[in-house]
SEDREN-147081 format. One record per residue (C-alpha): x, y, z. Coordinates in nm, 3 decimals, decimal comma. Example, Ala and Ser with C-alpha at 12.3 -4.5 7.8 and 13.67 -1.06 7.14 Angstrom:
BEGIN
@x=1,230; y=-0,450; z=0,780
@x=1,367; y=-0,106; z=0,714
# end
This chain:
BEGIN
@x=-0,373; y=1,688; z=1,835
@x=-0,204; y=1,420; z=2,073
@x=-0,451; y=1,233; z=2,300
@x=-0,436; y=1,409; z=2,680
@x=-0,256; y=1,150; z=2,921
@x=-0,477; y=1,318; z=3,212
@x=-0,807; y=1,191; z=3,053
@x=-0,948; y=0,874; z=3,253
@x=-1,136; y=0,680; z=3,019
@x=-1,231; y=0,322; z=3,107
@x=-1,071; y=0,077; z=2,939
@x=-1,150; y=-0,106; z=2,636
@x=-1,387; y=-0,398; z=2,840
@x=-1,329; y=-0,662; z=2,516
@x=-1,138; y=-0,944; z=2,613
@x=-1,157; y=-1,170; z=2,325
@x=-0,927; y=-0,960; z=2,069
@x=-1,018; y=-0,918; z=1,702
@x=-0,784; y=-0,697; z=1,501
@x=-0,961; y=-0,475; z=1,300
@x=-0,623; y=-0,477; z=1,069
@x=-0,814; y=-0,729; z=0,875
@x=-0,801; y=-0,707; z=0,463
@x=-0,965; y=-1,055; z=0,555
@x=-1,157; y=-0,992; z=0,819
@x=-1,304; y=-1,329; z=0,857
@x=-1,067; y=-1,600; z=0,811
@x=-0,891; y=-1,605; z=1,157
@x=-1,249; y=-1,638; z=1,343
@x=-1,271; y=-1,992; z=1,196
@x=-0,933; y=-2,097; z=1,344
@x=-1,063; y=-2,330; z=1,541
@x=-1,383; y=-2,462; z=1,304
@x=-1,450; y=-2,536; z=0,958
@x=-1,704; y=-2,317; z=0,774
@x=-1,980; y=-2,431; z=0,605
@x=-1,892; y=-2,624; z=0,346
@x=-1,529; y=-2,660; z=0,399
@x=-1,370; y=-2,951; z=0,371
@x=-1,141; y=-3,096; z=0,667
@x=-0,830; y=-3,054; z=0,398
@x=-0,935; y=-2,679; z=0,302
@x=-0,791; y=-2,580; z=0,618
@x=-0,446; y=-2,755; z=0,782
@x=-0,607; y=-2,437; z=1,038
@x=-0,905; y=-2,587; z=1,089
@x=-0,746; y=-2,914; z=1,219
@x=-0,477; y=-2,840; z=1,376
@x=-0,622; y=-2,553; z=1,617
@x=-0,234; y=-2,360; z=1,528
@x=-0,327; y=-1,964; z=1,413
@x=-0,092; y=-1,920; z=1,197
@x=0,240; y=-1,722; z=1,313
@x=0,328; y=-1,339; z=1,328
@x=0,611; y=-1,376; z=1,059
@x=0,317; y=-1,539; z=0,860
@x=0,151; y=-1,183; z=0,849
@x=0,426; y=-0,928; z=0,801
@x=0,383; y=-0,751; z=0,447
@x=0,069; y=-0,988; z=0,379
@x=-0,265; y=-0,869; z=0,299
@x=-0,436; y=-1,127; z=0,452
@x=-0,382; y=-1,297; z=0,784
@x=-0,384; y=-0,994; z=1,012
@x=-0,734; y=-1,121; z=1,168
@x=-0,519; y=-1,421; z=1,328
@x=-0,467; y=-1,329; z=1,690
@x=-0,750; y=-1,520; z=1,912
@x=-0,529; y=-1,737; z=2,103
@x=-0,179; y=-1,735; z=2,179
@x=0,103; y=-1,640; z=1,897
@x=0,414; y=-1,780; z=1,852
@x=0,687; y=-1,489; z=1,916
@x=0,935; y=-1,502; z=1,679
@x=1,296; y=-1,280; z=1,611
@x=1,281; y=-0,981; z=1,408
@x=1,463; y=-1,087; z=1,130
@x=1,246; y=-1,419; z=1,085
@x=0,926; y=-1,147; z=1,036
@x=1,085; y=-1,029; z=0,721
@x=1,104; y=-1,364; z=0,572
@x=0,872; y=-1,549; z=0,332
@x=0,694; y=-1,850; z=0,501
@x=0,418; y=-2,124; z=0,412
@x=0,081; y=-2,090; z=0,631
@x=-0,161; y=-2,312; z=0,614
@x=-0,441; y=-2,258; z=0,358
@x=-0,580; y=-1,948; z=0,531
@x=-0,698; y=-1,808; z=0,198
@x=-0,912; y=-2,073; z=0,132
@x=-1,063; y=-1,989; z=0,451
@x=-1,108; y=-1,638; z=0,395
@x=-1,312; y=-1,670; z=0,015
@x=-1,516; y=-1,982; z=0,171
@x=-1,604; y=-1,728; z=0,431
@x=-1,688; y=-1,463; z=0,189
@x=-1,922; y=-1,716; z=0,013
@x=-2,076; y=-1,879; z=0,271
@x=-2,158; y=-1,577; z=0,509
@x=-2,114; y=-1,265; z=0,325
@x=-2,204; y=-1,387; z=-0,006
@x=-1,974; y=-1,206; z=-0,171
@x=-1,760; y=-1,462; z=-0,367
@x=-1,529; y=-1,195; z=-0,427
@x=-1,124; y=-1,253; z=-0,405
@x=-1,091; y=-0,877; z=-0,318
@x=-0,943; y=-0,834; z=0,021
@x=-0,976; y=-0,521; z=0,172
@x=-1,196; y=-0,239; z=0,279
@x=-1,464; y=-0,077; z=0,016
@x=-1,581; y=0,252; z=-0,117
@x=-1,897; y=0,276; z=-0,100
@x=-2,001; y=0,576; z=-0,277
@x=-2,330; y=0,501; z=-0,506
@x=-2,358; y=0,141; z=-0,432
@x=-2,633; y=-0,039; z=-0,227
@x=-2,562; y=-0,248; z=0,005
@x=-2,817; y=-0,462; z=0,001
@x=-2,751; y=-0,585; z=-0,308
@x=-2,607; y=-0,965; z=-0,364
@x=-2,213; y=-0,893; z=-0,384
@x=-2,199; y=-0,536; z=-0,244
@x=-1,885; y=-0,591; z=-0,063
@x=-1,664; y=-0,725; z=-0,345
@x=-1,773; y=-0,465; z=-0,532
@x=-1,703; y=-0,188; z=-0,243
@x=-1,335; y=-0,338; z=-0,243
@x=-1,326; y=-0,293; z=-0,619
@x=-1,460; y=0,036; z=-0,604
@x=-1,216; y=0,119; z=-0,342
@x=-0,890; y=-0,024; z=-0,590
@x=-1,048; y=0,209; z=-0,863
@x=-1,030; y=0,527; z=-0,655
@x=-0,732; y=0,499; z=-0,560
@x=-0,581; y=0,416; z=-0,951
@x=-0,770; y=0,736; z=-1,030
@x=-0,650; y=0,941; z=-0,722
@x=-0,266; y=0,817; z=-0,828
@x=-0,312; y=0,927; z=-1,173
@x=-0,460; y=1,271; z=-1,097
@x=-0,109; y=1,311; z=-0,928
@x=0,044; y=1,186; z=-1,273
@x=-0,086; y=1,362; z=-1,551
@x=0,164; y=1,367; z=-1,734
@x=0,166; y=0,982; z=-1,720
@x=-0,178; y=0,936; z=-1,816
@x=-0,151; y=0,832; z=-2,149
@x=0,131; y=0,655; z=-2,161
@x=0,183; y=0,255; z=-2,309
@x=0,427; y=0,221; z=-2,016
@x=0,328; y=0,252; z=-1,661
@x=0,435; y=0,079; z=-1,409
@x=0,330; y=0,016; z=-1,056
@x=0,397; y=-0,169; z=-0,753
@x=0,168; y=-0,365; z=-0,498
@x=0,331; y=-0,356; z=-0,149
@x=0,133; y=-0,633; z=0,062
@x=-0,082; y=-0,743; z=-0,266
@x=-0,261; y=-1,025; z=-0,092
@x=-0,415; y=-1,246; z=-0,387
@x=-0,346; y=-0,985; z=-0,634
@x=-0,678; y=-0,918; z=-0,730
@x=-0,638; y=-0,509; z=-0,737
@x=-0,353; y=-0,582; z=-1,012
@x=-0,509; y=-0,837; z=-1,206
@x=-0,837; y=-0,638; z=-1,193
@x=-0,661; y=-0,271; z=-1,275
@x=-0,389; y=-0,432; z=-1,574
@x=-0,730; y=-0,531; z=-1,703
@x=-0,943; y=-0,219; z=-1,712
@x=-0,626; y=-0,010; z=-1,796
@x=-0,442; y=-0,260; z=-2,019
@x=-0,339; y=0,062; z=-2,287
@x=-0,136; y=0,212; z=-2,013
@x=-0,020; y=-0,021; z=-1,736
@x=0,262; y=-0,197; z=-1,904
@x=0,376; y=-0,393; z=-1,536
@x=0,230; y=-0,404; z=-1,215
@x=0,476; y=-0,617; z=-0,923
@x=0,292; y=-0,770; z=-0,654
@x=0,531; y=-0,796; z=-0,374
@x=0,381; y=-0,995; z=-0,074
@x=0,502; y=-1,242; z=0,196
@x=0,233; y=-1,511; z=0,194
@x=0,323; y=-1,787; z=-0,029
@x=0,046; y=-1,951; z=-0,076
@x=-0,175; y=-1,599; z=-0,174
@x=0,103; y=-1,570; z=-0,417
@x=0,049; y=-1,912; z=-0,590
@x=-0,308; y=-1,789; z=-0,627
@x=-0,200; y=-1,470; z=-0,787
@x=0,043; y=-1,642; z=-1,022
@x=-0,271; y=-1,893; z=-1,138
@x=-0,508; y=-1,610; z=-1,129
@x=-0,259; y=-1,369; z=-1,395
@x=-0,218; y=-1,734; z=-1,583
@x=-0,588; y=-1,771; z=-1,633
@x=-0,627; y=-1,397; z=-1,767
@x=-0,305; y=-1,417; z=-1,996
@x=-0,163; y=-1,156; z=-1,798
@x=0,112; y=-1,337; z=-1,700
@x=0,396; y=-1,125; z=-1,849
@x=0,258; y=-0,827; z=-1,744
@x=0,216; y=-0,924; z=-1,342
@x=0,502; y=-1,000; z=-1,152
@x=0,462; y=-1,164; z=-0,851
@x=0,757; y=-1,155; z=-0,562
@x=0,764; y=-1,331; z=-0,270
@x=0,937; y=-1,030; z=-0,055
@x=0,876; y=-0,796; z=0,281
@x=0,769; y=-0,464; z=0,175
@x=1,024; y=-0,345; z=0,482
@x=1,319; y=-0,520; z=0,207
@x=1,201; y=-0,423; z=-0,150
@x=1,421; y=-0,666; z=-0,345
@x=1,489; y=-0,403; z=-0,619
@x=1,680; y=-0,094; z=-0,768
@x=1,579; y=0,228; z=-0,661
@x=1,379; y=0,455; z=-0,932
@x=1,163; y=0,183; z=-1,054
@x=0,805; y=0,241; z=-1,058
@x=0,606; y=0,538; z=-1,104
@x=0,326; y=0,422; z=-0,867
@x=0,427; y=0,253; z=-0,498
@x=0,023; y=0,160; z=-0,415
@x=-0,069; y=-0,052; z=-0,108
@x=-0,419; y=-0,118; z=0,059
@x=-0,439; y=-0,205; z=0,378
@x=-0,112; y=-0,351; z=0,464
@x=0,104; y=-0,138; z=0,624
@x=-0,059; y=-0,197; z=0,946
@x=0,221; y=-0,507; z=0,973
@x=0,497; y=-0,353; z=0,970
@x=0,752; y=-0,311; z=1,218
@x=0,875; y=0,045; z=1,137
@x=0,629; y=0,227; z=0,881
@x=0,900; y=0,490; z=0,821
@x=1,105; y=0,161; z=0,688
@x=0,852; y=0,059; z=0,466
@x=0,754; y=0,440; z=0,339
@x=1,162; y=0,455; z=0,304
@x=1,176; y=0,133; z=0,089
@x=0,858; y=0,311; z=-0,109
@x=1,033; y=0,607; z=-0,175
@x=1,379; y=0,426; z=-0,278
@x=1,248; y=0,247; z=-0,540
@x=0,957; y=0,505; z=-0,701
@x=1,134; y=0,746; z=-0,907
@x=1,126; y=1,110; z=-0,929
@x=0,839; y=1,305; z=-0,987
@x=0,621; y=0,960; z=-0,903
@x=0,387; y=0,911; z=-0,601
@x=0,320; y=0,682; z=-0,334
@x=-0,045; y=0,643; z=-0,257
@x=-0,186; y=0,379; z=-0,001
@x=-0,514; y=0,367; z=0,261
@x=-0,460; y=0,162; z=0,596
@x=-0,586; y=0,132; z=0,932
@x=-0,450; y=0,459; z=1,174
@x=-0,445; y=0,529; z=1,548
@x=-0,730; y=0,790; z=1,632
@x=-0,623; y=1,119; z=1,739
@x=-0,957; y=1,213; z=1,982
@x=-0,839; y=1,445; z=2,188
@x=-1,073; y=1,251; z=2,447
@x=-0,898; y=0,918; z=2,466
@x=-0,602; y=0,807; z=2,673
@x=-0,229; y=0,775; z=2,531
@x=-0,315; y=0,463; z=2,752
@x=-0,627; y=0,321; z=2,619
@x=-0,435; y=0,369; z=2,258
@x=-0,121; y=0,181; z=2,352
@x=-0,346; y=-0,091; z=2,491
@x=-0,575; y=-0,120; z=2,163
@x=-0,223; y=-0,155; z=1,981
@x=-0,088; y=-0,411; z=2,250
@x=-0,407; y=-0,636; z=2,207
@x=-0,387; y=-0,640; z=1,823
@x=-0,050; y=-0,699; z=1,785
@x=0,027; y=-0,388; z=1,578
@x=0,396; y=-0,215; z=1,563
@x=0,404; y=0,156; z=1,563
@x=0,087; y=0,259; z=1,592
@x=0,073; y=0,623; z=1,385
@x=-0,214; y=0,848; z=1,335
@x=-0,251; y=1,035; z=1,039
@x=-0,051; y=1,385; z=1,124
@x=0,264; y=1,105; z=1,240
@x=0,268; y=0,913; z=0,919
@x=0,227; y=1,236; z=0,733
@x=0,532; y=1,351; z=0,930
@x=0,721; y=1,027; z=0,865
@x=0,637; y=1,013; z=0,488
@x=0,800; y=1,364; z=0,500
@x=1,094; y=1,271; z=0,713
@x=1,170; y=0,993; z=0,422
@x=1,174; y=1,226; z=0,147
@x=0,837; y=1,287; z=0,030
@x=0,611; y=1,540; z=-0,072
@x=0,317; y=1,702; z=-0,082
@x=0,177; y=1,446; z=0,173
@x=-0,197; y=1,442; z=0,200
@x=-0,464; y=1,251; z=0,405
@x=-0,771; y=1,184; z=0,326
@x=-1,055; y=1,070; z=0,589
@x=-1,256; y=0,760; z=0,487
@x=-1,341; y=0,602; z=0,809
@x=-1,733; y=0,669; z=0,700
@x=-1,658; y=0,385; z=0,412
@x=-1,470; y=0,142; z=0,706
@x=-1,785; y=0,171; z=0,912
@x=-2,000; y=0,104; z=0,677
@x=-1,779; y=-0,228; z=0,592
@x=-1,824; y=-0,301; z=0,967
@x=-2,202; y=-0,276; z=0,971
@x=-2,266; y=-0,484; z=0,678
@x=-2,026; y=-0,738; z=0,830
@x=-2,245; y=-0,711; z=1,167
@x=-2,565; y=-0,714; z=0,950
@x=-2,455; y=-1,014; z=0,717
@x=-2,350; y=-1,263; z=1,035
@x=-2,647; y=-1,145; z=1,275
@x=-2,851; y=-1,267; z=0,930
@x=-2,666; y=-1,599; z=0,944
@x=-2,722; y=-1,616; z=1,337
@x=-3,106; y=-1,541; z=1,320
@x=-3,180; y=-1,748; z=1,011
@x=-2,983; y=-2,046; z=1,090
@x=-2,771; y=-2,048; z=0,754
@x=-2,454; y=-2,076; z=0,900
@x=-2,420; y=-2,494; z=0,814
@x=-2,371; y=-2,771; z=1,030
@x=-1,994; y=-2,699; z=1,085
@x=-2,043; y=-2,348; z=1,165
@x=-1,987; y=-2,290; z=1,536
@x=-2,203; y=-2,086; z=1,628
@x=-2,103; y=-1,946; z=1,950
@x=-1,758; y=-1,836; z=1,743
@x=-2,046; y=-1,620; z=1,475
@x=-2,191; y=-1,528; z=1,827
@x=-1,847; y=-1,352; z=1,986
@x=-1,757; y=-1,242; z=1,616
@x=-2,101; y=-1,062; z=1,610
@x=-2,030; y=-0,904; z=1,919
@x=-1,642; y=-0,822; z=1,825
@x=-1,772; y=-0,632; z=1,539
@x=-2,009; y=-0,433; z=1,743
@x=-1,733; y=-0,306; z=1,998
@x=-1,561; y=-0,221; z=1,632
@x=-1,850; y=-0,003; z=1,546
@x=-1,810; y=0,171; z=1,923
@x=-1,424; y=0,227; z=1,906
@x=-1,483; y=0,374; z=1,550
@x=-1,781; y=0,653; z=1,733
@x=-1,481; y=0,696; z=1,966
@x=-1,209; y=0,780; z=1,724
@x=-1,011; y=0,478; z=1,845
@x=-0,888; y=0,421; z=1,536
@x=-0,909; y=0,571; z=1,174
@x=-0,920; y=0,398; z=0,799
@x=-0,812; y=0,697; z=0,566
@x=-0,553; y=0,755; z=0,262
@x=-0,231; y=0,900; z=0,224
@x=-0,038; y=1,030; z=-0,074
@x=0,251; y=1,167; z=-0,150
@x=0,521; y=1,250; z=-0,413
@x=0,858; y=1,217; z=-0,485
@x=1,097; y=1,529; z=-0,555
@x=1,292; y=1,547; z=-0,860
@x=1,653; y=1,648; z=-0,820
@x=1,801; y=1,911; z=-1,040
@x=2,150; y=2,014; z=-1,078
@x=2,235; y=2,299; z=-1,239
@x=2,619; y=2,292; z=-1,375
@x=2,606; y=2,619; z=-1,526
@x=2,493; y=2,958; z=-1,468
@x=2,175; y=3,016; z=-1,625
@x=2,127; y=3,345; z=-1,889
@x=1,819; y=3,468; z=-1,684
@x=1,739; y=3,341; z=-1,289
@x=1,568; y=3,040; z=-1,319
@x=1,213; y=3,005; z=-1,240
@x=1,081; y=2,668; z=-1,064
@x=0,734; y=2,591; z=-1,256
@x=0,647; y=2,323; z=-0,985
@x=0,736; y=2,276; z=-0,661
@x=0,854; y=1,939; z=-0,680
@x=1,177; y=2,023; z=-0,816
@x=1,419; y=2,076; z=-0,592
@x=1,768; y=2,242; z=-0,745
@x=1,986; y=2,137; z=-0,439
@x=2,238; y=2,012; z=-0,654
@x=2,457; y=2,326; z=-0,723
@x=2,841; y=2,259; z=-0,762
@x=2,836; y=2,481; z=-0,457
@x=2,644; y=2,267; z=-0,239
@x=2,724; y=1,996; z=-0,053
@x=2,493; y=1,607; z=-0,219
@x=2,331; y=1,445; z=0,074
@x=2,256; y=1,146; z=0,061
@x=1,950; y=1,078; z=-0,146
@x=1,917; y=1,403; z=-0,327
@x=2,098; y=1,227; z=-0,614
@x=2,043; y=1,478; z=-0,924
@x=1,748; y=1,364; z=-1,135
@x=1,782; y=1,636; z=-1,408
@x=2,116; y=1,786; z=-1,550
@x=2,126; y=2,122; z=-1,691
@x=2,416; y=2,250; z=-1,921
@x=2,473; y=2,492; z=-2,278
@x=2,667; y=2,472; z=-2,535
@x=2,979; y=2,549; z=-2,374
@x=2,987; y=2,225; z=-2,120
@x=3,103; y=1,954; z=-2,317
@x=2,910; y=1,649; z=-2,243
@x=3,166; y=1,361; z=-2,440
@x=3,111; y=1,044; z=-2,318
@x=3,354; y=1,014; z=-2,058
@x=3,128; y=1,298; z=-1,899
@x=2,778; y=1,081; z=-1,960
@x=2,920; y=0,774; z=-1,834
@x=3,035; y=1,021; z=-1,500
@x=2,720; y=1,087; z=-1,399
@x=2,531; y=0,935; z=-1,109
@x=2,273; y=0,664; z=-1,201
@x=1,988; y=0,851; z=-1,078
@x=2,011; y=1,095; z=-1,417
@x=1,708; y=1,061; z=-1,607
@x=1,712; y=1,383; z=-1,808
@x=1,970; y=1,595; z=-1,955
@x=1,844; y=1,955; z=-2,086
@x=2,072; y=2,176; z=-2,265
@x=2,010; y=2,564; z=-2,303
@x=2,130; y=2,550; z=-2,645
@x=1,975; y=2,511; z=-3,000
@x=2,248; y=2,249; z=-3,144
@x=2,362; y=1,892; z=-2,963
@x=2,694; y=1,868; z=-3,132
@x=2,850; y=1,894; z=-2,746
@x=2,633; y=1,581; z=-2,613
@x=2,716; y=1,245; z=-2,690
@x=2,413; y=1,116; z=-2,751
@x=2,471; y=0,799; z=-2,783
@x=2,667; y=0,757; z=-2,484
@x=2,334; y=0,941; z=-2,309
@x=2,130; y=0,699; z=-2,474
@x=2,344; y=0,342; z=-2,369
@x=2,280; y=0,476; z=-1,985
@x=1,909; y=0,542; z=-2,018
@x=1,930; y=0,933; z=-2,046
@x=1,653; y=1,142; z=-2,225
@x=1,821; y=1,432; z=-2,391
@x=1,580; y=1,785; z=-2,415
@x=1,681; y=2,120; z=-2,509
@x=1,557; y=2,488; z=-2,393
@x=1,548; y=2,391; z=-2,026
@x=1,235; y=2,509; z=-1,846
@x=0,969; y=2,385; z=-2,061
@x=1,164; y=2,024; z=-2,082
@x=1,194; y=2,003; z=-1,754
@x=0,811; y=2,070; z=-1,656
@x=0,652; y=1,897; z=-1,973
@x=0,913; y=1,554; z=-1,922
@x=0,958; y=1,511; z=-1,603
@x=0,649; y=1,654; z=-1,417
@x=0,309; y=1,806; z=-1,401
# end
């Protein structure tokens, strides 16, 4: 339900911004001080008093906390470009080491389902716990991809690529590739030598790229996975575009980010200003992105609610630096009227989140698969799944993007390899209602990457979806 523009509710009273769009949540604070225990050459940051820029941030899952102070504007198109910052992730982990204890390289928000919080650590492991859901949610979607040697993913905003390092690990028999795509150069180079030093190099990619230009061929990946990124970008239905282009048919798209509330109670006003303040671009609430993952293509879009985890993250946070504050731990270079407005930054957090300001939940989603059916079928054909959508009758007019996915023919449609070579490059499957293949080129079929099934309705739900 849309916020009522009649409501009056006061303003949000903070005036010393903290985006709660943070996968780093700490780093930004610090702009302006070393941490405890940091050297002076840690942080080009720390001594030159410069947050770093917006471009800096776009498709990155880590600098989003940098918006105390002024921010240099820069041109659309210079967002979607890679740039150098200056050692902000060094920042962030020192942070996590030296307040929250967590010496953890895991970026984002945590599940935390069954684990106690007071124990050394708890937040790295939340985050963890948080990458394992949603692995398991994604494959739940792909059954049929479960125990397969060759899944592949992608990591849209992948920070310092600890969810891919950590999830090729635990699921090394079935994740054959995993691409981190991310903006932030420098994360990358600690991705890179983080693969290196767990000989996972040639099965982690890492691409310096905006997630709102995926630098590759559509129908790539069976998994387009994100956490907590998507909060950058420009346009989300861009990005969830891109993510659809380039996972293929029958694959899904599953990320969590930060969402505009939808309490009936608060102000279209008071919601454009939170957005304003922390610097975020199209500001969607659950029911909107689940519209605009629709409007891209998708289906089946889902949301789940886990804004009881992202308060829980926020408390800890609160409880972890009032510690610091009470017990004098923070170090000699620790400014501690910075931990002081940080402390009380996370508290108006906690508030906006009673309030429904804002939401931290999940979405997924799943690709269609295309079928065309170039001859009439002996019996009428019965859809076992929903997902497949047979659009692609000679009578009907291809739209753009409903591409066939899955051919259909018999014995009496020659399929030489003249024919093969025809087809569009989004064919995956042929199926052929016929007991022979003597009219199917099969080599042809397989030189283009084309799986060849016979008997039709039991090929198409047992190869190309669940």
């Amino acid at each position: 339900m849309p916020p009522n523009p009649n409501n009056s509710k006061p303003e949000d009273p903070s005036g010393d911004v903290i985006c709660i769009a943070d996968q780093f949540h700490f780093s930004s604070f610090y702009s302006s001080t070393n941490l405890a225990g940091l050297d002076a050459d840690d942080d080009s940051l720390a001594a030159s008093n410069t947050p770093p820029t917006l471009s800096s941030r776009r498709g990155s899952r880590s600098d989003s906390m940098s918006i105390i102070g002024p921010e240099e504007q820069v041109s659309g198109d210079a967002r979607l470009k890679p740039h150098t910052i200056a050692n902000p992730d060094r920042v962030k982990l020192k942070f996590y080491s030296n307040v929250l204890g967590d010496n953890s390289t895991f970026i984002h928000y945590g599940k935390w389902d069954g684990l106690d919080q007071d124990q050394p650590g708890a937040y790295g492991r939340a985050s963890e716990a948080m990458t394992d859901y949603m692995y398991n949610l994604s494959m739940s979607l792909l059954p049929h991809r479960m125990d397969s040697n060759d899944f592949s993913y992608i990591d849209l905003g992948s920070g310092t690529g600890a969810s891919a390092i950590h999830l090729v690990q635990k699921h090394s028999a079935t994740i054959s590739k995993a691409t981190c795509l991310n903006l932030c150069k420098e994360q990358n180079d600690m991705a890179i030598d983080s693969a290196a030093e767990m000989d996972l190099s040639d099965r982690i990619d890492v691409v310096e790229a905006s997630f709102e230009e995926i630098p590759f061929e559509e129908n790539q990946y069976d998994l387009a996975f994100s956490q907590d990124a998507f909060i950058h970008a420009l346009t989300k239905k861009v990005v969830y575009a891109e993510a659809y282009r380039v996972t293929k048919p029958g694959g899904a798209f599953v990320f969590c980010d930060l969402m505009c509330g939808d309490n009936p109670d608060l102000t279209v006003q008071e919601l454009a200003q939170f957005a304003e303040r922390n610097r975020i671009n199209d500001w969607l609430n659950p029911s909107q992105i689940i519209k605009t993952c629709e409007e891209v293509g998708f289906k089946d879009v889902k949301f789940i609610n886990l804004t009881t985890d992202l308060r829980i993250s926020f408390q800890l946070m609160l409880k972890k630096v009032t510690f610091v504050l009470e017990h004098g731990d923070s170090g000699p270079n620790v400014n501690r009227v910075l931990l002081m407005n940080y402390r009380d930054s996370i508290c108006r957090r906690i508030t906006q989140i009673e309030r429904g300001v804002f939401k931290w939940g999940l979405i997924h989603a799943r690709k269609p698969v295309f079928m065309e059916l170039t001859v009439k079928t002996p019996v009428p054909f019965v859809k076992t799944n929903h997902l497949i959508l047979d659009v692609n009758k000679a009578s009907q007019k291809v739209e753009e993007g409903q591409e066939p996915n899955v051919v259909v023919v018999d014995i009496l449609k020659k399929m030489p390899k003249e024919q093969i070579e025809a087809l569009p490059s989004t064919v995956e499957l042929l199926i052929t209602m016929s007991a022979g293949l003597d009219h199917i080129d099969l080599d042809a079929c397989k030189a283009k990457g084309i799986i060849v099934k016979q008997s039709g309705r039991d090929a198409i739900t047992n190869h190309v979806i669940q």
